[in-house]
RODO-144572 format. One record per residue: residue number from 1; residue in three letters; x, y, z of N, C-alpha, C in turn. Coordinates in pm, whole numbers, plus 50000, padded with zeros to 5 digits. Layout:
N
+-----+-----+--------+---------+-------+---------+----------+-------+--------+---------+-------+
|   n | res | n_east | n_north |  n_up | ca_east | ca_north | ca_up | c_east | c_north |  c_up |
+-----+-----+--------+---------+-------+---------+----------+-------+--------+---------+-------+
| NUM | ala |      X |       Y |     Z |       X |        Y |     Z |      X |       Y |     Z |
...
+-----+-----+--------+---------+-------+---------+----------+-------+--------+---------+-------+
! end
This chain:
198
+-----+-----+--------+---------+-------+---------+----------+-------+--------+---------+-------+
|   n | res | n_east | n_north |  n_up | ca_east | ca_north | ca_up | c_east | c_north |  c_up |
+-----+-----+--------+---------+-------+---------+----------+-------+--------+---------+-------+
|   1 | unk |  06228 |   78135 | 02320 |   06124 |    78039 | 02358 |  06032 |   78105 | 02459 |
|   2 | unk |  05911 |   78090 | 02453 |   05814 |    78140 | 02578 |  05809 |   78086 | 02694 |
|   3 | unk |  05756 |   78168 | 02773 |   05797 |    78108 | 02925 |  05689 |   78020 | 02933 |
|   4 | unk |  05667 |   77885 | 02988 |   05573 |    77831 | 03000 |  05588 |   77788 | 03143 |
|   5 | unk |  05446 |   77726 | 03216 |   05525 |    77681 | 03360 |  05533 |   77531 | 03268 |
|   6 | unk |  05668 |   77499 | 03277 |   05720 |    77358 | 03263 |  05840 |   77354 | 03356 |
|   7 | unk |  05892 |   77177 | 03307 |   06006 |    77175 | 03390 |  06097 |   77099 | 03324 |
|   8 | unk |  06192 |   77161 | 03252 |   06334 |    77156 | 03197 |  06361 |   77012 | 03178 |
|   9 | unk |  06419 |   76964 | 03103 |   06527 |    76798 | 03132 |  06651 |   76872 | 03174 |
|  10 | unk |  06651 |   76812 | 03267 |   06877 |    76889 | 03308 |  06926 |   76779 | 03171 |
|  11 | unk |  07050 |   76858 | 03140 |   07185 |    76801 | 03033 |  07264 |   76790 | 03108 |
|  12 | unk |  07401 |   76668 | 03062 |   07483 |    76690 | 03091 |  07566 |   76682 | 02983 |
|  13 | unk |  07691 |   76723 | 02991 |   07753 |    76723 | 02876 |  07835 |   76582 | 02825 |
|  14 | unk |  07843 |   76583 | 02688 |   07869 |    76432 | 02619 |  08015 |   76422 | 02600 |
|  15 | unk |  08069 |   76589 | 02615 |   08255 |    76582 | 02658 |  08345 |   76509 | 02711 |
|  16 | unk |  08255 |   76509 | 02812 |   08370 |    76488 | 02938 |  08360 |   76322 | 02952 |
|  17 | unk |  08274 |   76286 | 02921 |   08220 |    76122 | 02850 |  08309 |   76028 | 02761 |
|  18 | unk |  08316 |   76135 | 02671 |   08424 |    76116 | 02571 |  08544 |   76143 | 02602 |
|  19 | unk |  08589 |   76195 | 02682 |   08745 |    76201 | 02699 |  08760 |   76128 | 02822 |
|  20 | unk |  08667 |   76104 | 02894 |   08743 |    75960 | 02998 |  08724 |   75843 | 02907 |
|  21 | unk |  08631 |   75814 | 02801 |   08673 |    75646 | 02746 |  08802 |   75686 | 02658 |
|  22 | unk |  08822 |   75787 | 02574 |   08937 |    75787 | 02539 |  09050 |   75792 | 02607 |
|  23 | unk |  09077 |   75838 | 02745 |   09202 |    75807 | 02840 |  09188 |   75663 | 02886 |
|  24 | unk |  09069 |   75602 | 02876 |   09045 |    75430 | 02916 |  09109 |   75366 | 02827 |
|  25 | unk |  09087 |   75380 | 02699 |   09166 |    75318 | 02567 |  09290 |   75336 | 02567 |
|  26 | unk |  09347 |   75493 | 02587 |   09504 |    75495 | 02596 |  09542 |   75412 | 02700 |
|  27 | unk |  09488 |   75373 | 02813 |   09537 |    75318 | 02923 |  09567 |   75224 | 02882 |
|  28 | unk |  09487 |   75131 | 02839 |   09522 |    74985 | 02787 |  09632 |   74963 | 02643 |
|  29 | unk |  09740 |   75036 | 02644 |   09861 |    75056 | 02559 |  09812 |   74969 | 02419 |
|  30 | unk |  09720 |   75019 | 02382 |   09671 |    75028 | 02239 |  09602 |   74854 | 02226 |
|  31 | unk |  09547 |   74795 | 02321 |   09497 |    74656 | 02284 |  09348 |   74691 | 02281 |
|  32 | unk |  09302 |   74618 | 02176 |   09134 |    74661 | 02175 |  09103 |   74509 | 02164 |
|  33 | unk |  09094 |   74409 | 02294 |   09034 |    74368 | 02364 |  08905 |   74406 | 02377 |
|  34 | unk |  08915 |   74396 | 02559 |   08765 |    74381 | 02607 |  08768 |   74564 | 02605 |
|  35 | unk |  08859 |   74656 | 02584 |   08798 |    74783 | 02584 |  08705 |   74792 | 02432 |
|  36 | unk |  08816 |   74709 | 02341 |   08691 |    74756 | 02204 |  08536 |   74717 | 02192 |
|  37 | unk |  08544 |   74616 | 02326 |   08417 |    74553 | 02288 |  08310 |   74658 | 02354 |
|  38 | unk |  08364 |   74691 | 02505 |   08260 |    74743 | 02586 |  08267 |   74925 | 02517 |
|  39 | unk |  08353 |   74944 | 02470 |   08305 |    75072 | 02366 |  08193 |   75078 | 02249 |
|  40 | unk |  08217 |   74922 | 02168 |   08123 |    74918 | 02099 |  07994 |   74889 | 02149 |
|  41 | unk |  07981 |   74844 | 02312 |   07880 |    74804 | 02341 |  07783 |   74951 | 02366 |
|  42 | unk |  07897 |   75067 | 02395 |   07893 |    75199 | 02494 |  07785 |   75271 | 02329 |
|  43 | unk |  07872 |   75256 | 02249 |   07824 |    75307 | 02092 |  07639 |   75293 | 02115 |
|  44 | unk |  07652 |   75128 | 02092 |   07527 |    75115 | 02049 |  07413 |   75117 | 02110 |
|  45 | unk |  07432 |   75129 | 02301 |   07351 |    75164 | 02367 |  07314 |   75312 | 02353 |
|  46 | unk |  07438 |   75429 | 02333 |   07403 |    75531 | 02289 |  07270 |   75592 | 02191 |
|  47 | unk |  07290 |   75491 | 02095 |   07206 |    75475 | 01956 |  07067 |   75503 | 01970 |
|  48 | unk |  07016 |   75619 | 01983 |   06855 |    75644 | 01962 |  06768 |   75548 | 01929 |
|  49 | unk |  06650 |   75506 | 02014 |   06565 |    75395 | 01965 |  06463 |   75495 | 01879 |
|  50 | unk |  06377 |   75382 | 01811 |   06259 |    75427 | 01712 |  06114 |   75426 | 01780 |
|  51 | unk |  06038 |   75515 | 01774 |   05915 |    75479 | 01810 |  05822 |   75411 | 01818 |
|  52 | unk |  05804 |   75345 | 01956 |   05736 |    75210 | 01938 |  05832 |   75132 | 02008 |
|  53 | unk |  05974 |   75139 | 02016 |   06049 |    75040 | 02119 |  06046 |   75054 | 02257 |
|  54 | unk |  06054 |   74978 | 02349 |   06016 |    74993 | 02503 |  06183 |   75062 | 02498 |
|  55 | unk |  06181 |   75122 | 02627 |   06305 |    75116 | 02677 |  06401 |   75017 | 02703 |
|  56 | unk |  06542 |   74977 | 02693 |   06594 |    74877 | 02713 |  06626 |   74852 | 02833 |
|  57 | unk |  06604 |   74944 | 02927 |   06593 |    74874 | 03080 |  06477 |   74961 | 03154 |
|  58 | unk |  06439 |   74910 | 03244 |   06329 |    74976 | 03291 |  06392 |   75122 | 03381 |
|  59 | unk |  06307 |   75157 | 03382 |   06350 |    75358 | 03470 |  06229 |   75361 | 03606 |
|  60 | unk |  06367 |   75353 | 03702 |   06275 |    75382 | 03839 |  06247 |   75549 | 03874 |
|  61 | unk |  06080 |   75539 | 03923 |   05993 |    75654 | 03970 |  06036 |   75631 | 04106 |
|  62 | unk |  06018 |   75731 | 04174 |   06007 |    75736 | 04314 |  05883 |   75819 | 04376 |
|  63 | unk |  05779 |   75767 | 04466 |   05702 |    75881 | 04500 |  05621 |   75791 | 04596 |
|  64 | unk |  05599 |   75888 | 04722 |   05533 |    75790 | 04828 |  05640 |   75724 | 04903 |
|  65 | unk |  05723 |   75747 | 04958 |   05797 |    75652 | 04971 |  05820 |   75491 | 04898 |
|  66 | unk |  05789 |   75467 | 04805 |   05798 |    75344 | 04707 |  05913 |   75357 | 04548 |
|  67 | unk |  05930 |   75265 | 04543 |   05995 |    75286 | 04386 |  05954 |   75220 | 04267 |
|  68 | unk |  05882 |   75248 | 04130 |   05819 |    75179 | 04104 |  05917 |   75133 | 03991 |
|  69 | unk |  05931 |   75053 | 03901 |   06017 |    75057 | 03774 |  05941 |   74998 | 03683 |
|  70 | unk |  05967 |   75145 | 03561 |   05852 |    75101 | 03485 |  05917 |   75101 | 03369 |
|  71 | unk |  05871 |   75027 | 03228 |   05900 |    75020 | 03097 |  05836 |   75145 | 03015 |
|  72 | unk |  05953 |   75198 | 02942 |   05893 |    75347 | 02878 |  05860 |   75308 | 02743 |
|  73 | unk |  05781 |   75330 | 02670 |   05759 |    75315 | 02500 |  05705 |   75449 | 02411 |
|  74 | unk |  05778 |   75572 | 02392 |   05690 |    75670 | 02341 |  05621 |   75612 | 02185 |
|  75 | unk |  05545 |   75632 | 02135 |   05433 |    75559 | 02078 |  05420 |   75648 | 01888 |
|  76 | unk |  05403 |   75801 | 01957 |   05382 |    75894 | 01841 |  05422 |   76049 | 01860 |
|  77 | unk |  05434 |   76091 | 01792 |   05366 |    76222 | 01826 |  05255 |   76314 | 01709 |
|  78 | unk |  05197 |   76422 | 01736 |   05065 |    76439 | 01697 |  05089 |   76600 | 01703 |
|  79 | unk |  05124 |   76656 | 01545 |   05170 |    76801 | 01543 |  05021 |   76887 | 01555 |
|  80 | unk |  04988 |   76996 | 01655 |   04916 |    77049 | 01579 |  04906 |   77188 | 01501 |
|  81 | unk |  04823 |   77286 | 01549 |   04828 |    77403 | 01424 |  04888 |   77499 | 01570 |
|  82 | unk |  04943 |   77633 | 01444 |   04961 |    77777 | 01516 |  04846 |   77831 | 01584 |
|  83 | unk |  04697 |   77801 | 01554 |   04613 |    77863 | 01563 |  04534 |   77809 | 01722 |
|  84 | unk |  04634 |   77666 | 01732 |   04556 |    77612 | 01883 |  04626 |   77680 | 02011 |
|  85 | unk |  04710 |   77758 | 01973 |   04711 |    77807 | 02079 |  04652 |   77982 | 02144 |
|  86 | unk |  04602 |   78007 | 02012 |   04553 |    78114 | 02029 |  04437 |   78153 | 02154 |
|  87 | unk |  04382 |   78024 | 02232 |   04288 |    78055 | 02274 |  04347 |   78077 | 02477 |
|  88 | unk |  04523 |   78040 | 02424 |   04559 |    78070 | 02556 |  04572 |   78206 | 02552 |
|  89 | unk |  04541 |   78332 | 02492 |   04537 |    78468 | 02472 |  04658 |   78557 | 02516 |
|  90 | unk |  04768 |   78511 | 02452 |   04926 |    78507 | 02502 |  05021 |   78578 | 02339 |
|  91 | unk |  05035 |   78641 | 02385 |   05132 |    78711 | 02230 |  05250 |   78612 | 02250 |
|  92 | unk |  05289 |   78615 | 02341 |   05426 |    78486 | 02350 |  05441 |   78388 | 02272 |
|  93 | unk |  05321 |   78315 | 02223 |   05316 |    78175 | 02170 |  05314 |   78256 | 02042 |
|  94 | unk |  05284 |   78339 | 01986 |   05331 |    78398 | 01791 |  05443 |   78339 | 01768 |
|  95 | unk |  05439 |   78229 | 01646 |   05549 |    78183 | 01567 |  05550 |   78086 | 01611 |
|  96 | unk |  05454 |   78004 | 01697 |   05492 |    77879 | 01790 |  05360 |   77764 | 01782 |
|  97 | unk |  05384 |   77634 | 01789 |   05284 |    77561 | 01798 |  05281 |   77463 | 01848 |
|  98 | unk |  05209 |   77384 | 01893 |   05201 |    77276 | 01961 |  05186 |   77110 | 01918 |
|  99 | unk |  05309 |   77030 | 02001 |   05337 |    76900 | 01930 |  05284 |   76783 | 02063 |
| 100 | unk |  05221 |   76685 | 01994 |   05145 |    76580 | 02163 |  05256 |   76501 | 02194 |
| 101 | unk |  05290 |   76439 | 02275 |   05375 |    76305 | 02279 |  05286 |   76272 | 02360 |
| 102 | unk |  05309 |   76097 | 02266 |   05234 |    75977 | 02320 |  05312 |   75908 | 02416 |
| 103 | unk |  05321 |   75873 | 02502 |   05407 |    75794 | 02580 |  05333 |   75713 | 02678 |
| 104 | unk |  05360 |   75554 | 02623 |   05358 |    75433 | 02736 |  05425 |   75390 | 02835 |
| 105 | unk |  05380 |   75390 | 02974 |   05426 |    75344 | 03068 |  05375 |   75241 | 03152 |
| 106 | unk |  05475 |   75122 | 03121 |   05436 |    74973 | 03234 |  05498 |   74987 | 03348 |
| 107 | unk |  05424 |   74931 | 03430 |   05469 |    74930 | 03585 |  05525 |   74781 | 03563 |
| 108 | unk |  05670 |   74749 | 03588 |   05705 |    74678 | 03554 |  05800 |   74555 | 03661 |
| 109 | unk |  05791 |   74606 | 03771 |   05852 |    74604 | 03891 |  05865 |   74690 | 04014 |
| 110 | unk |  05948 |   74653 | 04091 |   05916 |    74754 | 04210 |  05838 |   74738 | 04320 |
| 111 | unk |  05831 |   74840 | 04396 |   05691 |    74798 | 04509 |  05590 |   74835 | 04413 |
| 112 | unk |  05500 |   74748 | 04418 |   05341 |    74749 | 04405 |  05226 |   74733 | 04525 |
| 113 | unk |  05195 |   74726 | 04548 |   05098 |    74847 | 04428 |  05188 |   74972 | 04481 |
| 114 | unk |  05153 |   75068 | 04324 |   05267 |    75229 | 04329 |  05182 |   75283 | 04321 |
| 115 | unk |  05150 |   75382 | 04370 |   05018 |    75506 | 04367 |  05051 |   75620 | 04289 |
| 116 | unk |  05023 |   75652 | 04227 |   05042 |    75796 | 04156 |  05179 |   75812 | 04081 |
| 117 | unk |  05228 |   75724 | 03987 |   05378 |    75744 | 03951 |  05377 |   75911 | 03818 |
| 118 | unk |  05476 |   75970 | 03855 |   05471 |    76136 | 03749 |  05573 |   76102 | 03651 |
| 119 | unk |  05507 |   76018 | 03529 |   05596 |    75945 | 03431 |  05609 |   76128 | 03345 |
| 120 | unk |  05569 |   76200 | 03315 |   05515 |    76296 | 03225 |  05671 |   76422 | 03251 |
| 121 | unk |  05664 |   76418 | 03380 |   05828 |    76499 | 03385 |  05925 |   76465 | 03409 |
| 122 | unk |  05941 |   76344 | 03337 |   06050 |    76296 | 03288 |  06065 |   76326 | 03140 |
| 123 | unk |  05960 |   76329 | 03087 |   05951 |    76358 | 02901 |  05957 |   76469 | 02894 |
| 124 | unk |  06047 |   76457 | 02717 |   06065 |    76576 | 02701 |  06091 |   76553 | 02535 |
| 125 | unk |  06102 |   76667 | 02473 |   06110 |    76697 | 02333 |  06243 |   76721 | 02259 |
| 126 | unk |  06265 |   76683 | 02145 |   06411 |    76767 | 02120 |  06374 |   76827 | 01964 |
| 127 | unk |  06376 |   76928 | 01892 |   06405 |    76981 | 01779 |  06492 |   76937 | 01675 |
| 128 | unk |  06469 |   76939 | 01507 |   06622 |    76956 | 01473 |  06684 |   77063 | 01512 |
| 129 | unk |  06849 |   77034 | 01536 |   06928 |    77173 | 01543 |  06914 |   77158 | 01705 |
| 130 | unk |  06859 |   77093 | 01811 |   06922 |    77046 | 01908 |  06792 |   77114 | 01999 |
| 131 | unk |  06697 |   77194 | 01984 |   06633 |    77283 | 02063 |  06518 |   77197 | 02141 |
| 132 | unk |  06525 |   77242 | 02242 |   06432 |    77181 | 02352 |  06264 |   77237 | 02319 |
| 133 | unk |  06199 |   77114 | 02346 |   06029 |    77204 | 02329 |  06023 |   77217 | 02470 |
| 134 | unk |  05902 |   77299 | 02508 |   05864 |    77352 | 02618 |  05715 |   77293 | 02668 |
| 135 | unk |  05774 |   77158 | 02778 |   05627 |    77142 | 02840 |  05498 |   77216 | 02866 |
| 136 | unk |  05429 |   77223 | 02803 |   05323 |    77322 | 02864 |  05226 |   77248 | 02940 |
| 137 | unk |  05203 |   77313 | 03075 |   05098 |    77295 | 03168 |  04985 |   77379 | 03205 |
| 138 | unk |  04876 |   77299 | 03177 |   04777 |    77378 | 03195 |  04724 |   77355 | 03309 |
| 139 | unk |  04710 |   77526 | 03453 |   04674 |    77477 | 03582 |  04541 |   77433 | 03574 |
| 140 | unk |  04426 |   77535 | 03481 |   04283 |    77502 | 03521 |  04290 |   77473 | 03352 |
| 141 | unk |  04149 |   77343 | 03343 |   04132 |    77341 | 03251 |  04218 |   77204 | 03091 |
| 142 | unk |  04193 |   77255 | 02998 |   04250 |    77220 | 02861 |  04238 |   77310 | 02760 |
| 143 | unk |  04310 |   77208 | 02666 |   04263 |    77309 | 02532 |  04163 |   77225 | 02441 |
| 144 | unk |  04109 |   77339 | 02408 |   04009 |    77243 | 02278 |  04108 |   77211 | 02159 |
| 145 | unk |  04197 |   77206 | 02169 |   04233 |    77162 | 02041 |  04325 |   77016 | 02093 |
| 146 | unk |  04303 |   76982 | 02202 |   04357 |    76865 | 02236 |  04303 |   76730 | 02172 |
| 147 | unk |  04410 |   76638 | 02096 |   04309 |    76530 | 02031 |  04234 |   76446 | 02139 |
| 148 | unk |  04154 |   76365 | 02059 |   04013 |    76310 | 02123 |  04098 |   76210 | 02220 |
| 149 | unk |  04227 |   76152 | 02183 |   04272 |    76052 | 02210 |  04382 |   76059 | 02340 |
| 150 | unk |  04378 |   76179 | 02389 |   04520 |    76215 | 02464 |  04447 |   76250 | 02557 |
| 151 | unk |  04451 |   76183 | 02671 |   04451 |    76178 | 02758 |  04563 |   76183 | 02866 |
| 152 | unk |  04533 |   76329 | 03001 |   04624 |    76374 | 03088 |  04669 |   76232 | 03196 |
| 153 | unk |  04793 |   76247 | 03232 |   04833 |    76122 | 03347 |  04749 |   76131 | 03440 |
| 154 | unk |  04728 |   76022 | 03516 |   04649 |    76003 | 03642 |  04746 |   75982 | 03755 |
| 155 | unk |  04748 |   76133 | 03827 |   04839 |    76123 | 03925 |  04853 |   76045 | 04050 |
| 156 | unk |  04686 |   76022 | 04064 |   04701 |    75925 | 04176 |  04641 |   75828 | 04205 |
| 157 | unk |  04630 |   75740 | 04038 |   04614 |    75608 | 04047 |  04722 |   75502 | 04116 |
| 158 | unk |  04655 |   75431 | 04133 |   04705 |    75290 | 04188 |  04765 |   75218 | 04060 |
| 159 | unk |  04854 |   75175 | 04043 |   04871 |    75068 | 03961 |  04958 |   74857 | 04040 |
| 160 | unk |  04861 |   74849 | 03959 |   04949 |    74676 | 03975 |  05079 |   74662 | 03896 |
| 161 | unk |  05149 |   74561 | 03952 |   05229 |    74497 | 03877 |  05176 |   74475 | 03718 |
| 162 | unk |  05212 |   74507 | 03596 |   05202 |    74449 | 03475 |  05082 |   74563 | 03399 |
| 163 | unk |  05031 |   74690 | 03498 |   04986 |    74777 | 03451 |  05030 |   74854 | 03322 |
| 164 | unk |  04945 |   74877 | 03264 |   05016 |    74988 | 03166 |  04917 |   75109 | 03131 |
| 165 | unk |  05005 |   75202 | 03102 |   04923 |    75326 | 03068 |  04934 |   75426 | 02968 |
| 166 | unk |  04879 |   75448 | 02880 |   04911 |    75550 | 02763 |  04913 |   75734 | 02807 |
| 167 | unk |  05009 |   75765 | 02814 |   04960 |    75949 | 02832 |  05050 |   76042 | 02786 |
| 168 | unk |  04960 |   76108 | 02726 |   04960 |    76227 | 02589 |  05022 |   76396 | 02668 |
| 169 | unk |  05155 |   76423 | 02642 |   05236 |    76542 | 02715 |  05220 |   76659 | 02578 |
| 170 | unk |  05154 |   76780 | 02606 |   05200 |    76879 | 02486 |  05332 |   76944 | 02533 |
| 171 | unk |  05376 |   77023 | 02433 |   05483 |    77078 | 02424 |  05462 |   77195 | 02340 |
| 172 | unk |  05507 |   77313 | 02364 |   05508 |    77443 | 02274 |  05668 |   77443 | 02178 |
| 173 | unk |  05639 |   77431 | 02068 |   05773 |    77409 | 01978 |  05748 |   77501 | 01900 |
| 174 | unk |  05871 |   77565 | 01789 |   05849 |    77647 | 01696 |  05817 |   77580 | 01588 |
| 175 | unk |  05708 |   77680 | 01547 |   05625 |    77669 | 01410 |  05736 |   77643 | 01288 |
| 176 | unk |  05681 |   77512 | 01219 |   05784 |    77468 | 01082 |  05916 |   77403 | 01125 |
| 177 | unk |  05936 |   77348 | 01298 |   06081 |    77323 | 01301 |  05994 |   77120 | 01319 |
| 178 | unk |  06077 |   77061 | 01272 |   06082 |    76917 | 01281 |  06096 |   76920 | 01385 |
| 179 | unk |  06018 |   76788 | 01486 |   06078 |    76740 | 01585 |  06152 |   76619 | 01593 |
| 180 | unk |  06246 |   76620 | 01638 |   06392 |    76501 | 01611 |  06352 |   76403 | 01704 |
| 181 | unk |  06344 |   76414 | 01799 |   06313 |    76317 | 01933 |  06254 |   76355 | 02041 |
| 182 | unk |  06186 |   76232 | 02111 |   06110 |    76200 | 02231 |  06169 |   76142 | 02310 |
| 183 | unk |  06250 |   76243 | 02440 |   06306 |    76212 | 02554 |  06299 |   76157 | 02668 |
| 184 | unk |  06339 |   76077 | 02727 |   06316 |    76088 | 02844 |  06409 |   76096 | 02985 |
| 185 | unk |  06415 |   76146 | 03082 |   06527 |    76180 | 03140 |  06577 |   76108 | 03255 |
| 186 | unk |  06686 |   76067 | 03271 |   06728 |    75949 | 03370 |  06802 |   75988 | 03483 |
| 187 | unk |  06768 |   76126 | 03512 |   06770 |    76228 | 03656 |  06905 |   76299 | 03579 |
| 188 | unk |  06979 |   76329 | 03686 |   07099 |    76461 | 03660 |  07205 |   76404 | 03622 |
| 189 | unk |  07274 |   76267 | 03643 |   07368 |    76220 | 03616 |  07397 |   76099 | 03451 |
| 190 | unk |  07267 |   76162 | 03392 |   07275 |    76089 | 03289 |  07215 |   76157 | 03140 |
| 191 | unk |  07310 |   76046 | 03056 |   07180 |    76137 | 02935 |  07033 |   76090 | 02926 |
| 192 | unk |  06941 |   76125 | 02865 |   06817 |    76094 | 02879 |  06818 |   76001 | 02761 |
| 193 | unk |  06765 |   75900 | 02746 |   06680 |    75791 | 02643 |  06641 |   75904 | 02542 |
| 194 | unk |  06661 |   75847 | 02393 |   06610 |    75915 | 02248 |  06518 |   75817 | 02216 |
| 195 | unk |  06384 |   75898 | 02153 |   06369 |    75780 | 02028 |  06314 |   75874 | 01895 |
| 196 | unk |  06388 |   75852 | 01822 |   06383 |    75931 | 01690 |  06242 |   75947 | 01636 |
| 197 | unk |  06190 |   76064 | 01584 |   06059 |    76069 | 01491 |  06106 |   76100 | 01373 |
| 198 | unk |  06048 |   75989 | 01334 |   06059 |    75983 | 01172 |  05996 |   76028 | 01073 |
+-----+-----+--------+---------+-------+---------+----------+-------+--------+---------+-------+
! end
């Protein structure tokens, strides 16, 4: 993958997850009760949403001293060609191209007014075959091949209560690989929110 300045989603692993609910189940000398239920509940929260669903609970920002909690909805994404990145004049990006994510964010609670919330590094990309795309940030500038419609976050708007905002994250992915999902990350101690592209 090329080096881009981005910034990673941390993982954690889905192991060690799995083998404490399975020592939870042995504990309870084989009754599937209230463990079968809150497993099945564990299942289906797991379950990747589809594009276009809000998040099922809201995800607190922190910045400014404030906390804002906002509703996530990634929306689309928007593949484009090998050839848009040519004009970053980089041999690195050969074999590689660039994918948009759309992503909505309501200010949904919290202190308000929140000034400047950085919904954008929290998102992130996933590949088939499990591979991470690579935020790309551009310090000066854009690309012309950015659609008409994607527009960068506004770092240091104000928002109200019941605000919402649409903003468009690229990513450098490999050329011809599907992208599986639109992430988002719920700091170090968790897995991040899926929502499948279809």
């Amino acid at each position: 993958m090329p080096r881009t300045h981005a910034m990673p989603l941390r993982r954690t692993a889905l192991a060690a997850g799995a083998l404490l609910a399975a020592l939870s189940l042995t504990a309870c000398d084989g009754s599937t009760g209230s463990g079968s239920s809150d497993s099945s509940a564990k299942a289906k929260a797991d379950q990747p949403l589809k594009l276009g669903q809000p998040s099922p609970e809201t995800q607190e920002v922190q910045r400014y001293n404030k906390t804002g909690k906002f509703t996530i909805t990634p929306q689309k994404v928007v593949m484009g060609k090998p050839a848009d990145l040519d004009e970053l004049n980089d041999k690195k990006y050969k074999g590689y191209t660039l994918a948009w994510a759309y992503v909505n964010a309501k200010l949904a609670d919290g202190d308000t007014p929140f000034k400047g919330p950085m919904i954008a590094t929290n998102v992130g990309m996933q590949m088939e075959g499990g591979q991470q795309g690579t935020r790309l940030i551009l310090l000066m500038g854009g690309l012309s091949s950015r659609p008409a419609d994607c527009h960068d976050e506004d770092t240091e708007a104000t928002w109200k209560k019941g605000d919402d905002h649409t903003l468009c994250v690229p990513f450098v992915v490999p050329e011809g690989r599907k992208v599986a999902y639109v992430l988002y990350s719920k700091g170090f101690s968790a897995e991040p929110l899926k929502w499948a592209v279809e």
